[in-house]
C-alpha atoms as a printed R data frame, in Angstrom:
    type eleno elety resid chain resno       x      y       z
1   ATOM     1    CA   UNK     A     1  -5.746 39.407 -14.924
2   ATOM     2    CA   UNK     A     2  -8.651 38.463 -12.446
3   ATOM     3    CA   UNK     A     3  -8.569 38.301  -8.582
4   ATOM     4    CA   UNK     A     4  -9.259 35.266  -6.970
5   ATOM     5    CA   UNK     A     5 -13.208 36.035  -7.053
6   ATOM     6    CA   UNK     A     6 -12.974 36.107 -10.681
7   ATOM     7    CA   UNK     A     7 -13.884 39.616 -11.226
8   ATOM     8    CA   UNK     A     8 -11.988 41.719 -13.630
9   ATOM     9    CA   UNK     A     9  -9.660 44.366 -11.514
10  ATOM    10    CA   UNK     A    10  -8.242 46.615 -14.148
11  ATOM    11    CA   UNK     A    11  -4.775 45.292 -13.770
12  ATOM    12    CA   UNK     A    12  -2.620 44.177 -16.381
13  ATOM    13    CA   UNK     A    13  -0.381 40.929 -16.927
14  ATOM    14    CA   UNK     A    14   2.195 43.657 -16.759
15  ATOM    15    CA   UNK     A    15   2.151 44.014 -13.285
16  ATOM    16    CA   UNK     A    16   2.816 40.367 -12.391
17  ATOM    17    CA   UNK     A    17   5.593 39.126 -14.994
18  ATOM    18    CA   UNK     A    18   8.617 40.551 -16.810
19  ATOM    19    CA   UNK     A    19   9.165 39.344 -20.020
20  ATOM    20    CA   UNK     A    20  13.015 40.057 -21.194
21  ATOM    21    CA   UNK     A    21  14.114 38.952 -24.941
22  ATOM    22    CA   UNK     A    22  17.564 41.085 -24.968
23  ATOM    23    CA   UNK     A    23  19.253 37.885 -25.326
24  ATOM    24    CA   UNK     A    24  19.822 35.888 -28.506
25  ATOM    25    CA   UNK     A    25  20.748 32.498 -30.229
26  ATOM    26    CA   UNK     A    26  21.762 32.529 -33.636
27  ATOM    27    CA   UNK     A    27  19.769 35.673 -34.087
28  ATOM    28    CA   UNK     A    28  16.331 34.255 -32.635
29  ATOM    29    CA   UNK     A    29  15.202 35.361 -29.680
30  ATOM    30    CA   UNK     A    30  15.293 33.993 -26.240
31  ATOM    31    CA   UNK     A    31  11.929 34.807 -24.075
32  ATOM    32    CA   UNK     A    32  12.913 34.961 -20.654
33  ATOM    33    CA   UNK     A    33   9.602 35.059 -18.335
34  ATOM    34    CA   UNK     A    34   9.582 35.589 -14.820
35  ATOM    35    CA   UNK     A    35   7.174 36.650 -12.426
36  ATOM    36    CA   UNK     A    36   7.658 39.721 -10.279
37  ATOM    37    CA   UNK     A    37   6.773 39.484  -6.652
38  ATOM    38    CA   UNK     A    38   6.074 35.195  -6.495
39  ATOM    39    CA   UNK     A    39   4.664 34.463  -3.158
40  ATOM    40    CA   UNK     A    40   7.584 32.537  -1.523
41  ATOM    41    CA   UNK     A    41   8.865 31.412   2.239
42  ATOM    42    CA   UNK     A    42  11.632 29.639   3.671
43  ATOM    43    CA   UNK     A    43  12.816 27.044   6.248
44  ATOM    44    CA   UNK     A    44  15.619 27.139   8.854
45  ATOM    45    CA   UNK     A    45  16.730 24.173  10.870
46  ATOM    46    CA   UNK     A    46  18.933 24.964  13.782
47  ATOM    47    CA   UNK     A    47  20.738 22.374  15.201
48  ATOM    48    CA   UNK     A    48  21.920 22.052  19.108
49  ATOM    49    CA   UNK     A    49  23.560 19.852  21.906
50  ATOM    50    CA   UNK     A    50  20.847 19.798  24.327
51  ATOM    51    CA   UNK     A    51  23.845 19.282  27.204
52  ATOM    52    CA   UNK     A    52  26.529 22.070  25.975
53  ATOM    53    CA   UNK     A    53  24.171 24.009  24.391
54  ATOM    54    CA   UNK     A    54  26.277 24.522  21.499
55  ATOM    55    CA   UNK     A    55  24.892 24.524  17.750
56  ATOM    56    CA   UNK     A    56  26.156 21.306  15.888
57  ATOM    57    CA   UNK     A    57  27.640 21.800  12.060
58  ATOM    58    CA   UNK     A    58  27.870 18.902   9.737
59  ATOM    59    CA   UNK     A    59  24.392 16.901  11.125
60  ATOM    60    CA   UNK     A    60  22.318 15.887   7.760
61  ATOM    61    CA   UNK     A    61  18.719 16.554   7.327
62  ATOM    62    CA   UNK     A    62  16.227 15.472   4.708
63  ATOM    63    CA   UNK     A    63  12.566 17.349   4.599
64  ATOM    64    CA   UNK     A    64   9.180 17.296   2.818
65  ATOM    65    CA   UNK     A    65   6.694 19.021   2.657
66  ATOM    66    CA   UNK     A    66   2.801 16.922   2.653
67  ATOM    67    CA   UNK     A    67  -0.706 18.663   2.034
68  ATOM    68    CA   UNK     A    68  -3.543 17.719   3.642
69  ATOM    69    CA   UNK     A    69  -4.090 15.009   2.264
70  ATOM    70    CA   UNK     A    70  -1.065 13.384   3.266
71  ATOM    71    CA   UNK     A    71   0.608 13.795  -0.514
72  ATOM    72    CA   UNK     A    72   4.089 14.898  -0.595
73  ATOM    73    CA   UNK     A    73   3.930 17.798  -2.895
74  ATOM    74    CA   UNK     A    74   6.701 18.728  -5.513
75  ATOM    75    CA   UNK     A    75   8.613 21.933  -3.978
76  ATOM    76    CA   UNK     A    76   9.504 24.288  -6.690
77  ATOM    77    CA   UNK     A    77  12.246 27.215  -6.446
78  ATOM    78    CA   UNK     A    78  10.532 31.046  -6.844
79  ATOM    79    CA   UNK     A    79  14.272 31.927  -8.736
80  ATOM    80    CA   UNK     A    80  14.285 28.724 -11.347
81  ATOM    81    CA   UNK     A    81  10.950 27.555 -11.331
82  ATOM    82    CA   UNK     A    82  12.425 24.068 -10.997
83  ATOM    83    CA   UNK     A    83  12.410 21.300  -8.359
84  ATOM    84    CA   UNK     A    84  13.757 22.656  -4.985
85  ATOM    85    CA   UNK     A    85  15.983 19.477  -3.605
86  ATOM    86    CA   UNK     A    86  15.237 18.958   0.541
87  ATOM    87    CA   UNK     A    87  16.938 15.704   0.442
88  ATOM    88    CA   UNK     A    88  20.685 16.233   0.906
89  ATOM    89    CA   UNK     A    89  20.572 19.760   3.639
90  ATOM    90    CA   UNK     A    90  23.757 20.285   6.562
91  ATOM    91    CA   UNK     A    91  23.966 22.170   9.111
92  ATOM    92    CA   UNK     A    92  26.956 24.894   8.693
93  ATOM    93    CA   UNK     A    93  27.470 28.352   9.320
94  ATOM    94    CA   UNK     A    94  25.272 30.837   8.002
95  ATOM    95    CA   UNK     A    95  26.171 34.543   8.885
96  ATOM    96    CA   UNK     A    96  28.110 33.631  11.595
97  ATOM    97    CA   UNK     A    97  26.211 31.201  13.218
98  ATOM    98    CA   UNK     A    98  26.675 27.361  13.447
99  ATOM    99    CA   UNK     A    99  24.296 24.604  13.002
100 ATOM   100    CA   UNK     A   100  22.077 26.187  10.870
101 ATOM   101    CA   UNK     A   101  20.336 25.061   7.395
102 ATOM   102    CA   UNK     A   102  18.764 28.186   5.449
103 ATOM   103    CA   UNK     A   103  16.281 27.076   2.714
104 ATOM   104    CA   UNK     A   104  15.187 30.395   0.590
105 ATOM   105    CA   UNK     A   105  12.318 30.638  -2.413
106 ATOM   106    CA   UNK     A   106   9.757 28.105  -1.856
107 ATOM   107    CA   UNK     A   107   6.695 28.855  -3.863
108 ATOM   108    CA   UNK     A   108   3.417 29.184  -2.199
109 ATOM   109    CA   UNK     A   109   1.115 27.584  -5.044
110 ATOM   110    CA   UNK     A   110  -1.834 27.736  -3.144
111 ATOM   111    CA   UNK     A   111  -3.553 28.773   0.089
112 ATOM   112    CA   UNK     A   112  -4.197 25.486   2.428
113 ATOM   113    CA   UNK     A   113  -3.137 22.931   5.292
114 ATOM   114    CA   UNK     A   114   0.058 21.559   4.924
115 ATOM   115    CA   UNK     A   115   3.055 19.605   6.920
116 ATOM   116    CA   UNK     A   116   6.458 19.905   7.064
117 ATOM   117    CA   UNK     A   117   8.411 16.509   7.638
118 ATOM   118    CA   UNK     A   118  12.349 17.110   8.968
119 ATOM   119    CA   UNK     A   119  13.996 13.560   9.009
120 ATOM   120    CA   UNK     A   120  17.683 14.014  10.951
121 ATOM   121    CA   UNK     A   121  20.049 11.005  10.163
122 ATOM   122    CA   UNK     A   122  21.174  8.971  13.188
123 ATOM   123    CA   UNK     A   123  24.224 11.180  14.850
124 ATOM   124    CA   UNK     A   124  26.878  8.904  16.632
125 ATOM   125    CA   UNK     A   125  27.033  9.467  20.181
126 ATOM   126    CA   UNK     A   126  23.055 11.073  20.215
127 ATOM   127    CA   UNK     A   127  19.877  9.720  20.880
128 ATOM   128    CA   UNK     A   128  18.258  9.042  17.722
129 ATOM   129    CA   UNK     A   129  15.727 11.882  16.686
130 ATOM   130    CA   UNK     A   130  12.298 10.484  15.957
131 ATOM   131    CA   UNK     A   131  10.918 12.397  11.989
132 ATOM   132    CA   UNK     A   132   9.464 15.808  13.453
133 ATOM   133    CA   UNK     A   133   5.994 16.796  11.980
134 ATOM   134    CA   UNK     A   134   4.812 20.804  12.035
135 ATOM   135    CA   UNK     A   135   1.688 21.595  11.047
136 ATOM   136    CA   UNK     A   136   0.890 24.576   9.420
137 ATOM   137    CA   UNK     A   137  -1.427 26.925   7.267
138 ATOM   138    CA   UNK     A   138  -1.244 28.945   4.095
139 ATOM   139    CA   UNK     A   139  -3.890 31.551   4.188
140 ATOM   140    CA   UNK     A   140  -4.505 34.533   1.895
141 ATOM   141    CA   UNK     A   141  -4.814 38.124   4.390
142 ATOM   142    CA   UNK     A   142  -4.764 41.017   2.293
143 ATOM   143    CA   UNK     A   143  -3.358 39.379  -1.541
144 ATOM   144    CA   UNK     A   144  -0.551 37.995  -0.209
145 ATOM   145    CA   UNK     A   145  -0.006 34.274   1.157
146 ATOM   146    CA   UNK     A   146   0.583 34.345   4.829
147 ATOM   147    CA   UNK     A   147   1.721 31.227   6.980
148 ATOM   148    CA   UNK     A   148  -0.250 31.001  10.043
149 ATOM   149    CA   UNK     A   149  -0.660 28.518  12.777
150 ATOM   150    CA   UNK     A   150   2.440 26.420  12.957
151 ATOM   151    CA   UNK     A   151   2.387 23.505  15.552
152 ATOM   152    CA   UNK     A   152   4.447 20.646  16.440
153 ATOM   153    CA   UNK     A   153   3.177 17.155  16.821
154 ATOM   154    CA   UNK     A   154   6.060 15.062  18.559
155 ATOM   155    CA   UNK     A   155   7.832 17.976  20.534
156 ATOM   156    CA   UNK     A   156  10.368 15.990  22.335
157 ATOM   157    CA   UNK     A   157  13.539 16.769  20.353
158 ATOM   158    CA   UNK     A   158  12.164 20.099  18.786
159 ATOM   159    CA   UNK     A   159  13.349 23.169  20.873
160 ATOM   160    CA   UNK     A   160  10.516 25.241  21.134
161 ATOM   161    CA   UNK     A   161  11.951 28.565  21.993
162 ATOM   162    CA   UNK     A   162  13.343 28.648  18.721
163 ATOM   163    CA   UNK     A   163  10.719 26.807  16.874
164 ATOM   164    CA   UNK     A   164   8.451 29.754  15.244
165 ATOM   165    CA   UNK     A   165   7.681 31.795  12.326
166 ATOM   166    CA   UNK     A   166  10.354 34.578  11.635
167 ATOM   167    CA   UNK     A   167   9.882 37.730   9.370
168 ATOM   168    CA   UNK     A   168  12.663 39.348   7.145
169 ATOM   169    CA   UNK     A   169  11.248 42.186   6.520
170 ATOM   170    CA   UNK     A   170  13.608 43.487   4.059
171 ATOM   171    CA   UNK     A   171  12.905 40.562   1.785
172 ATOM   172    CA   UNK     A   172   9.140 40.544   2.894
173 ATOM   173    CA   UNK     A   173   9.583 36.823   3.163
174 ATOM   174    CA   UNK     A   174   8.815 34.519   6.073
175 ATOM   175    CA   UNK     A   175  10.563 31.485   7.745
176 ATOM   176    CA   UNK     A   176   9.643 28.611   9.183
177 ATOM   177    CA   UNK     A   177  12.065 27.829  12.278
178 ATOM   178    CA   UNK     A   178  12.849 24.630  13.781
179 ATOM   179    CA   UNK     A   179  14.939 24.132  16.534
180 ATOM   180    CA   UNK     A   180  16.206 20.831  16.725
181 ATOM   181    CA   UNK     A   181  18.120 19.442  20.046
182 ATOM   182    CA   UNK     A   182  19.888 16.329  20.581
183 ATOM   183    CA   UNK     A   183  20.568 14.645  23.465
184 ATOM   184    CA   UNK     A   184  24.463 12.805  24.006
185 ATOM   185    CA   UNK     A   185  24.180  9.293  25.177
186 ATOM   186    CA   UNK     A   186  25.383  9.053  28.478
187 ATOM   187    CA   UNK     A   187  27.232  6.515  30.900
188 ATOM   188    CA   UNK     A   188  30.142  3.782  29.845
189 ATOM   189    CA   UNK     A   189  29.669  0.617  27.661
């Protein structure tokens, strides 16, 4: 295995990736590969009521994710290695909190500037919520992928009190936090 600066390190492959072939079909083999520590992060949307202040369940959110060139890039699951699905997310309770939307294991590929695009569909009784653009960076600091710098462009629905990075340490993984507010329409019609 080499570093980024392509100079051998002494590590082995072995460090990186467990290979498991304990299970079988029709006595051959399956070869289960997976890799050990993937560089992952997450996204949390939390949803509120600008006037009550209370978080909303049930609101549906679609989000992508663009690099910098403006390409939407495919998001893949750190578990499955598959396409991670940011179309269809709702807000529900998540450990005892409403109007949240918890997105684990999204694999960091590579180091650079990217954007994350949250698209809320139109809530009866709420103004409508203009797409929400955060800017942010993927930077290597000490072999591990880091997100740095996040910043919103259009901050008039985003609540920016809530709106930061947040750190699980336990799971060494990081989260991108969005607060989200919506304002009721007022007056009679």
């Amino acid at each position: 295995v080499y570093r980024v600066h392509g100079k051998p390190n002494g590590e082995k492959i072995d460090d990186f990736v467990k290979v498991d072939t304990t299970k079988k079909d029709k006595d051959v083999s399956i070869l289960n590969v997976s890799i050990t520590n993937p560089q992952e992060y997450g996204l949390i949307i939390k949803k509120k009521d600008a006037a009550t202040g209370l978080f909303l369940n049930d609101v549906n959110f679609s989000a992508k994710i663009l690099d910098e060139s403006g390409n939407e890039i495919k998001v893949i699951d750190t578990e499955t290695f598959t396409s991670k699905d940011l179309k269809n997310l709702k807000t529900q309770n998540v450990n005892g909190e409403d109007g949240v939307i918890k997105v684990d294991n999204i694999l960091v590929e590579r180091a650079g500037s990217y954007t994350l695009v949250i698209n809320e569909e139109k809530l009866e009784k709420y103004i409508s919520v203009d797409d929400i653009y955060i800017d942010y960076n993927i930077e290597i600091q000490g072999e591990r992928y880091e997100i740095t710098n996040i910043s919103v462009r259009n901050p008039e629905h985003v609540n920016t009190e809530i709106t930061k990075l947040v750190k699980e340490v336990n799971k060494n993984l990081t989260y991108i936090q969005v607060g989200v507010d919506n304002i009721p329409v007022t007056g009679n019609y």
